[in-house]
N, C-alpha and C positions, 0 to 999 in steps of 0.2 A: 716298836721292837722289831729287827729284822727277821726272817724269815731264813736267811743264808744259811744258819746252821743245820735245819732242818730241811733242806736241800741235799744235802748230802748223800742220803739211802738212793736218790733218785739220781745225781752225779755219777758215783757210785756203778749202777748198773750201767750208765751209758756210754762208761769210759771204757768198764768192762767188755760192751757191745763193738764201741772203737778197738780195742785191742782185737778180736774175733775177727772183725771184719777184715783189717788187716793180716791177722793167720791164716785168716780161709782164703786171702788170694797169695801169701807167700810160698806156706807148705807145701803144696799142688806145685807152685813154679817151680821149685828148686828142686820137688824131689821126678819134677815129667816138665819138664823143660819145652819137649816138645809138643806137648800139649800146649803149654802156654802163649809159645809161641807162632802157636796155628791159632790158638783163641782168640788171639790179642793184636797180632797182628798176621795172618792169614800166611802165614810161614807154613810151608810144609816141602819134605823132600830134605833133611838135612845132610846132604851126601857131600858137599865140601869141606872134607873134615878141618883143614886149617881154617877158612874163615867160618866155618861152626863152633870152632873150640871157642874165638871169641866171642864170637856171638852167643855162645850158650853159658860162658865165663863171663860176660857182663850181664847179662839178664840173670842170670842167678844173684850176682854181686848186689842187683840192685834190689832183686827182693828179698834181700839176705838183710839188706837195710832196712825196709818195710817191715821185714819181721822184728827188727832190732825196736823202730816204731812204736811197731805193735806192743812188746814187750812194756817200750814207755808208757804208752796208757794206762796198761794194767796196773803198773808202779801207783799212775797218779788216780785211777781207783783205790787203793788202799788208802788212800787221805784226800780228796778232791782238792782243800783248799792248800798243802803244801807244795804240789808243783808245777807252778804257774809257766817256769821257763821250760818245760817240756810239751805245756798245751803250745807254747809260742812258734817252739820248732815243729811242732803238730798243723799249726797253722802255714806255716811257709811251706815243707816239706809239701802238704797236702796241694797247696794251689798250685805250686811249682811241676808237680804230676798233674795233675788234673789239668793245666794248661798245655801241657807236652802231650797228653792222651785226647784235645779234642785237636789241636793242632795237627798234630800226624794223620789222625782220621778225615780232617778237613783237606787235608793231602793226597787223602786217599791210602794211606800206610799204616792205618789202623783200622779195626772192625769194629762193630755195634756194641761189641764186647769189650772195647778199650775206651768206649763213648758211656756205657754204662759204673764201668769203676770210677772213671772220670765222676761223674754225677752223682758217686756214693762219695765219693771224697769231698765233691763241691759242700754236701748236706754235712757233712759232718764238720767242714769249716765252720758252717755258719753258726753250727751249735758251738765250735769252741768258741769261735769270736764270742757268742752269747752268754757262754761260761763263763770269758775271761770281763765281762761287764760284771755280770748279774751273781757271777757263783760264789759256794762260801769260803771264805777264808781261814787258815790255820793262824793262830796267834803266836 
């Protein structure tokens, strides 16, 4: 007899925890930009106001997408085993930043701070990939 179904309570909170994590670095970006951008990538002094607008018009953008994300987790907390195409995008999304945030830092263009989300994203990959083996399924 499988176990999958009774996986769930515990899917459940950790998709919930997926969702959070990703709020907790969107909100802060978007609503103090320049925080984020001193955080993350060691930006400070935003006094050119045209190339700021974009600069702080694409950094929002992007974690406007994060939050949107985040949002999906939470979706696939409420049922773990019906939204498997959302852990999928979960997984690309996730490596696809995470390789842009140790890359830039390898560069020298990101801080220990953009090395850290990076390695909170990597962790939570490897738990969807392990969901999308191991986790329970909707009929």
């Amino acid at each position: 007899m499988s176990d999958r179904p009774t996986q769930s309570g515990r899917w459940r909170l950790f998709f919930l925890a997926a969702g959070l994590w990703n709020w907790c670095g969107a909100v802060p970006a978007i609503f103090w930009p320049g925080l984020n951008l001193n955080l993350f990538y060691a930006i400070t002094g935003l006094q050119d106001y045209p190339l700021n607008y974009y600069l702080v018009f694409l950094n929002r953008s992007f974690w406007i997408a994060v939050l949107v994300f985040g949002l999906g987790y939470l979706i696939i907390a409420s049922d773990p085993g019906k939204h498997l195409g959302i852990v999928v995008m979960g997984i690309i999304g996730k490596v696809i930043v995470a390789l842009a945030w140790y890359y830039l830092f390898a560069m020298g263009k990101a801080t220990g701070f953009a090395v850290f989300a990076a390695t909170g994203d990597s962790l939570f990959t490897v738990f969807f990939i392990l969901f999308l083996v191991r986790g329970p399924r909707s009929p």
